[in-house]
C-alpha positions as CSV (number, residue, x, y, z in Angstrom):
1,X,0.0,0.0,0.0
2,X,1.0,3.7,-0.6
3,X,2.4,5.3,2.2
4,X,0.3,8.9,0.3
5,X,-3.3,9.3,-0.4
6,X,-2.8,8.9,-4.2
7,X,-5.7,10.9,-6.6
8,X,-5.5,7.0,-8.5
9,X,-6.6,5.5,-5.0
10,X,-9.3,7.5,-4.5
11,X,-10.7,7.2,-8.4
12,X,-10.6,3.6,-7.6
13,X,-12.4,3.5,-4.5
14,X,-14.7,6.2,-5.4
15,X,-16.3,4.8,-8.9
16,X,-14.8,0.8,-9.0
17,X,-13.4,1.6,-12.5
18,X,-10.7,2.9,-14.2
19,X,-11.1,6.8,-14.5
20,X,-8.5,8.8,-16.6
21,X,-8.0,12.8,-17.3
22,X,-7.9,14.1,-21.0
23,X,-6.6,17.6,-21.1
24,X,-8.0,20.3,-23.1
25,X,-6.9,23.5,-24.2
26,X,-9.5,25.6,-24.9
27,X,-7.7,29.1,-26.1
28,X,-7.0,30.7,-22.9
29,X,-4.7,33.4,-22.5
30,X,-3.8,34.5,-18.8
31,X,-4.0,37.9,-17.3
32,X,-0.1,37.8,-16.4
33,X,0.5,37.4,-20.0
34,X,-1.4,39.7,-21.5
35,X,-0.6,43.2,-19.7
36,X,-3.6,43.2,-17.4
37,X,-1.3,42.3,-14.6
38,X,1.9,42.0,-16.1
39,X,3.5,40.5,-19.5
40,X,5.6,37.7,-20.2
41,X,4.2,35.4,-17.4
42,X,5.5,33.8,-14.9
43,X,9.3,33.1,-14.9
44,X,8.7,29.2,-15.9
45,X,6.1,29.3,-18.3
46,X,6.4,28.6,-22.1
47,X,4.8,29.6,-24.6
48,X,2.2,26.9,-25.1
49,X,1.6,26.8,-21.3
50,X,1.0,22.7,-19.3
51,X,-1.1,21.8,-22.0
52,X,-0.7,18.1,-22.5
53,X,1.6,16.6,-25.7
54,X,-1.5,15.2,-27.5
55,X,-3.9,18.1,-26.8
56,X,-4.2,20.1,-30.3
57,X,-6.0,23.7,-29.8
58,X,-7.0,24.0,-33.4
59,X,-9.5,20.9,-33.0
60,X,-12.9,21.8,-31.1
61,X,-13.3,21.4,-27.7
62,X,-15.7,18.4,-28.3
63,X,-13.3,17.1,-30.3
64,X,-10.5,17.2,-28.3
65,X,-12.5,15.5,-25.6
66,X,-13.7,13.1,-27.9
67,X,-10.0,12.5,-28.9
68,X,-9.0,12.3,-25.3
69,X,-10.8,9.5,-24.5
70,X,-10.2,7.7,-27.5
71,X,-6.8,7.6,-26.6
72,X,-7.6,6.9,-22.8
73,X,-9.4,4.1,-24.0
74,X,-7.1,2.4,-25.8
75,X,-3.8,3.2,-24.0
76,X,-4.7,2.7,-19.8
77,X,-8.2,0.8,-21.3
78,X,-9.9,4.0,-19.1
79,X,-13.7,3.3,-18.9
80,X,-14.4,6.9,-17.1
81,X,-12.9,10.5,-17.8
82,X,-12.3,13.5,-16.2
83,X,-12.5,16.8,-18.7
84,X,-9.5,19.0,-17.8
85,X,-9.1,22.4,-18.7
86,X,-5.6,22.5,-18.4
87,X,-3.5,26.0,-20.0
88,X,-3.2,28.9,-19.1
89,X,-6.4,30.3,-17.1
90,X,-9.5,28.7,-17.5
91,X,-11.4,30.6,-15.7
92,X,-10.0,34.0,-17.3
93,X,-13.5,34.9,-19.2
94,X,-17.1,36.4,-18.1
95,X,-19.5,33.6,-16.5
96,X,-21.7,33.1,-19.2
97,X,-18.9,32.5,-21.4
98,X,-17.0,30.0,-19.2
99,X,-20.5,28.1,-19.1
100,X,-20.6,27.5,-23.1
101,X,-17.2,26.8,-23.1
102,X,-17.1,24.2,-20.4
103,X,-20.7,22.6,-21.7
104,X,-19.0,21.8,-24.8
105,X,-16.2,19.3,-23.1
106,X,-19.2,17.0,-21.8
107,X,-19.8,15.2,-24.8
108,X,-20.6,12.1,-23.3
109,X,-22.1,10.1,-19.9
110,X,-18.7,8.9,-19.5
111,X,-16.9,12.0,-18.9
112,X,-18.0,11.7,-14.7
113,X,-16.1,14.9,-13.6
114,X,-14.4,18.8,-14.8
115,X,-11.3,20.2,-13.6
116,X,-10.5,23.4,-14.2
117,X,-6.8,24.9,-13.9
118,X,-7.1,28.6,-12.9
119,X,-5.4,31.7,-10.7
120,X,-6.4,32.5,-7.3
121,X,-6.9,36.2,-8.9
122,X,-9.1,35.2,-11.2
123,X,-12.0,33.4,-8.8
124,X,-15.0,35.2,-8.0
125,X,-18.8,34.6,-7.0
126,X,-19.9,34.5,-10.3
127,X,-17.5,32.4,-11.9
128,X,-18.2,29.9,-9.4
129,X,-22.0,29.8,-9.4
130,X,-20.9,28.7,-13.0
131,X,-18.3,25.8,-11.8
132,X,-20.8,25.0,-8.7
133,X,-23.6,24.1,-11.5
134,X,-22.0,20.7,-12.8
135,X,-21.6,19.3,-9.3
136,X,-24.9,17.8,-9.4
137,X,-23.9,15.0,-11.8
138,X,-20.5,14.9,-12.2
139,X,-17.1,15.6,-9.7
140,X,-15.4,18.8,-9.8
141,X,-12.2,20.2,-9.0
142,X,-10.6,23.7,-9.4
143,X,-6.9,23.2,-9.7
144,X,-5.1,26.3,-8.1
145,X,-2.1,27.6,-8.9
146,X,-0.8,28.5,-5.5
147,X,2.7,27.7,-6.3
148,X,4.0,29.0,-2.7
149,X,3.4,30.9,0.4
150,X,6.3,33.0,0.5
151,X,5.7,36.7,-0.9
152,X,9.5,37.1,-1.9
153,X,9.5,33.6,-4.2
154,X,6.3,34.5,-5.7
155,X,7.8,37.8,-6.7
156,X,10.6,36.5,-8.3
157,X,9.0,34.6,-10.4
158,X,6.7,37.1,-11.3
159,X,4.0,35.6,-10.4
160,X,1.6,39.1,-10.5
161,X,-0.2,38.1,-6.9
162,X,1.0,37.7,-3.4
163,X,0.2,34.6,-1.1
164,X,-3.2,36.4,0.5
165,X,-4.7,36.0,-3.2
166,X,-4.2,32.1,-3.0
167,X,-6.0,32.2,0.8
168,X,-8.6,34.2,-0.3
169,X,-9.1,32.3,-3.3
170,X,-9.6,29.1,-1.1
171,X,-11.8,30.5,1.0
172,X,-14.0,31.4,-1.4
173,X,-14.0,28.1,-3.4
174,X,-14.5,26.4,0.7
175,X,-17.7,27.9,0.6
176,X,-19.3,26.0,-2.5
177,X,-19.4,22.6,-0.6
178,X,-19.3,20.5,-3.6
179,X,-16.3,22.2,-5.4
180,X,-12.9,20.8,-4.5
181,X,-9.7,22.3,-4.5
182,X,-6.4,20.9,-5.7
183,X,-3.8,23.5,-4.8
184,X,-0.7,23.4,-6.9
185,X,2.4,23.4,-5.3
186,X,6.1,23.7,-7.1
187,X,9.3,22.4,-5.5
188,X,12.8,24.0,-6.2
189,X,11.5,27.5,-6.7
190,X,14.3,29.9,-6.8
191,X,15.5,31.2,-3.5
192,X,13.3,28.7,-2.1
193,X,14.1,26.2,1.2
194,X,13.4,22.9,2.4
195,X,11.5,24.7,5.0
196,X,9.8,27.0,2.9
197,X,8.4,23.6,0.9
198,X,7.2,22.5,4.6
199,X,5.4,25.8,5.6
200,X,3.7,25.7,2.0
201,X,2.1,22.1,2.8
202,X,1.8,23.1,6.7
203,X,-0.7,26.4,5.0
204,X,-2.5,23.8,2.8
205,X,-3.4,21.3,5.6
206,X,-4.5,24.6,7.5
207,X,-6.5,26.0,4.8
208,X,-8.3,22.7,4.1
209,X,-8.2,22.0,0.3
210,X,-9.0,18.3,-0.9
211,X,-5.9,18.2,-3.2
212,X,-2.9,18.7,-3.9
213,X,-0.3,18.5,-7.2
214,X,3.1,18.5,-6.3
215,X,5.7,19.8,-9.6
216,X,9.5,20.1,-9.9
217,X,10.9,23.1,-10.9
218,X,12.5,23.1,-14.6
219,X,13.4,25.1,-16.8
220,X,11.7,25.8,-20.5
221,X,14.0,26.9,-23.7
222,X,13.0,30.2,-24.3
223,X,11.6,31.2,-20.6
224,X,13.0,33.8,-18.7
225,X,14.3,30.7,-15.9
226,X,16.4,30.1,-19.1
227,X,17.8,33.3,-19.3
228,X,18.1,33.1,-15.3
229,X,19.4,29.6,-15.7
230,X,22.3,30.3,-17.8
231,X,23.2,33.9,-16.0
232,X,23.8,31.2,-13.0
233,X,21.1,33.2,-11.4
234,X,19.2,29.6,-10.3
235,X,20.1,27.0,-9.3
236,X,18.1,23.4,-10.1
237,X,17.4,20.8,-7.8
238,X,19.3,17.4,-7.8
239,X,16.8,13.9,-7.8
240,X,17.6,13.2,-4.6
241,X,17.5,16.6,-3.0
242,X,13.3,16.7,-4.9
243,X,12.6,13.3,-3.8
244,X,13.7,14.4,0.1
245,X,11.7,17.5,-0.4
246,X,8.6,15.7,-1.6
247,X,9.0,13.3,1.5
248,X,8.9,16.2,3.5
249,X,5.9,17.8,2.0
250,X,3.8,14.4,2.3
251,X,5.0,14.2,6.2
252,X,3.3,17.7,6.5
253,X,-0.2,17.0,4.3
254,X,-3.5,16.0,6.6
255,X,-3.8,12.3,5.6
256,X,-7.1,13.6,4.4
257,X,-5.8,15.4,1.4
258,X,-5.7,13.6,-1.7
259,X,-2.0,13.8,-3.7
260,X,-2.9,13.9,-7.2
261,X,0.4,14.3,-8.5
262,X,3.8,14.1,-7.3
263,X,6.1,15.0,-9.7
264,X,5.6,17.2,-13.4
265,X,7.5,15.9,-16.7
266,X,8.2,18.4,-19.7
267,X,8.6,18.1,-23.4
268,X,11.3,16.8,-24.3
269,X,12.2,19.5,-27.3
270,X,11.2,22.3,-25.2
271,X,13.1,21.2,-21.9
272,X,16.6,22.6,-20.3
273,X,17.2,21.3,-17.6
274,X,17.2,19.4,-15.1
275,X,16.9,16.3,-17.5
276,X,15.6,14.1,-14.6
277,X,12.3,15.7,-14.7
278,X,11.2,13.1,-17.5
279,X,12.1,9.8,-15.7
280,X,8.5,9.7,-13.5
281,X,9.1,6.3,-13.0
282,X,12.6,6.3,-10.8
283,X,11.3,9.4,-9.2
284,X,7.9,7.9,-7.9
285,X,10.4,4.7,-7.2
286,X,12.5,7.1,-4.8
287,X,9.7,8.7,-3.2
288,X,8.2,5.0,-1.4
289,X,11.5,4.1,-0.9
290,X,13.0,7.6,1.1
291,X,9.0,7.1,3.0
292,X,10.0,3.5,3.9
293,X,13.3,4.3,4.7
294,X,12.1,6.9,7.1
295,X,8.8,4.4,8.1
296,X,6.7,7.7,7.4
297,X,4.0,8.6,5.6
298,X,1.6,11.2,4.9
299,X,0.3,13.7,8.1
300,X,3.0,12.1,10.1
301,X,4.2,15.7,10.7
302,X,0.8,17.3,10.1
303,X,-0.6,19.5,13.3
């Protein structure tokens, strides 16, 4: 048995089936990209944003779902699917145009759930009466960039918010009581500590969300973390230095939150550095064997 409440585990024990994500990328831009809090985005971004390899933004939306489980299907033989708005800011529109947008993913009974990645800055009211509506019928998550607690990392990265936004943000989604929040978190951040990795899953336990997505910090050809990389203004995480910093985070999630994901991967043609990234298999590998090394697993450190 995991030593981590794994998003897979609780699929399986929630519908009895196999239930895969298909990402889809349905044109947004993002406010930190388009001047109306700041240009360029943030430090680590590309150009095409976290969109999956297979996700193509010139097909529909329908079709792209469509797609999605087609591959889903015959890949992981995936009986159940998740719709996730994955790039950029998906909630970056007004209401009643987020509403025809997301409508369009649900192109079948077997799509069970929507997850939507967004900003805490760009949650309000509104836009969650919208989100709130499909919860009825089908599981929904809002995946929040949170990224970190600390003001000073989230600055350097230009990040265009501070670490209230991301509170407020989940306080606001904590009110609809059948939208759940998966914060994400990023490890090696530049500047950024061992203990400032613990005090960011320390706030999230506090706080109360249902998930989190843990990513590694690489760097994208063409970023400005390129351009930081080679002026040897950052400096990249080793394996085993992530895998002990993941270890740490678990220790320090309530038992209660569900891990969806515990490390990121990158495009091969579009990624930097660190290399390791891409080999998902010896990282997760690592990971239950530095928690059964330690006999610890998740909340052990949790207050």
């Amino acid at each position: 048995m995991k030593r981590y409440n794994s998003f897979n585990d609780y699929l399986r024990k929630k519908y009895s089936r196999k239930v895969y994500k298909i990402s889809i990328d349905a044109g947004f831009t993002c406010p930190n990209r388009d001047g109306t809090v700041s240009t360029g985005g943030c430090v680590y971004c590309g150009e095409e944003g976290s969109r999956a390899a297979y996700c193509d933004r010139n097909l529909s939306i329908a079709e792209q779902a469509a797609r999605g489980m087609e591959l889903m299907r015959k890949r992981y033989g995936a009986e159940k699917f998740i719709a996730y708005f994955q790039p950029f800011t998906n909630t970056y529109a007004p209401a009643a145009e987020l509403k025809k947008i997301y409508d369009q993913a649900l192109v079948s009974d077997d799509i069970i759930g929507i997850s939507i990645g967004t900003r805490p800055d760009c949650i309000d009211e509104e836009k969650l009466d919208v989100i709130a509506s499909y919860a009825a019928r089908r599981e929904v998550w809002v995946e929040l960039g949170v990224q970190s607690f600390n003001d000073r990392t989230l600055a350097a990265i230009n990040r265009g918010h501070a670490s209230d936004a991301s509170r407020n943000a989940i306080a606001l989604i904590k009110g609809r009581e059948k939208i759940n929040i998966c914060a994400h978190i990023i490890i090696g951040l530049p500047g950024e500590t061992p203990a400032d990795y613990a005090d960011t899953a320390g706030e999230l336990s506090r706080l109360g969300v249902r998930g989190v997505k843990i990513h590694s910090f690489h760097v994208l050809k063409g970023t400005p973390a390129e351009q930081m990389y080679r002026g040897g203004k950052v400096r990249l995480l080793e394996m085993d230095s992530y895998v002990s910093a993941v270890c740490d985070v678990i220790e320090r999630l309530n038992p209660a939150i569900v891990i969806h994901r515990l490390t990121g991967e990158a495009p091969l043609d579009r990624l930097a550095a660190p290399l390791w990234v891409n080999d998902k298999g010896t990282i997760l590998k690592k990971i239950d064997e530095e928690l059964e090394k330690r006999d610890s697993c998740q909340g052990k450190k949790s207050s």
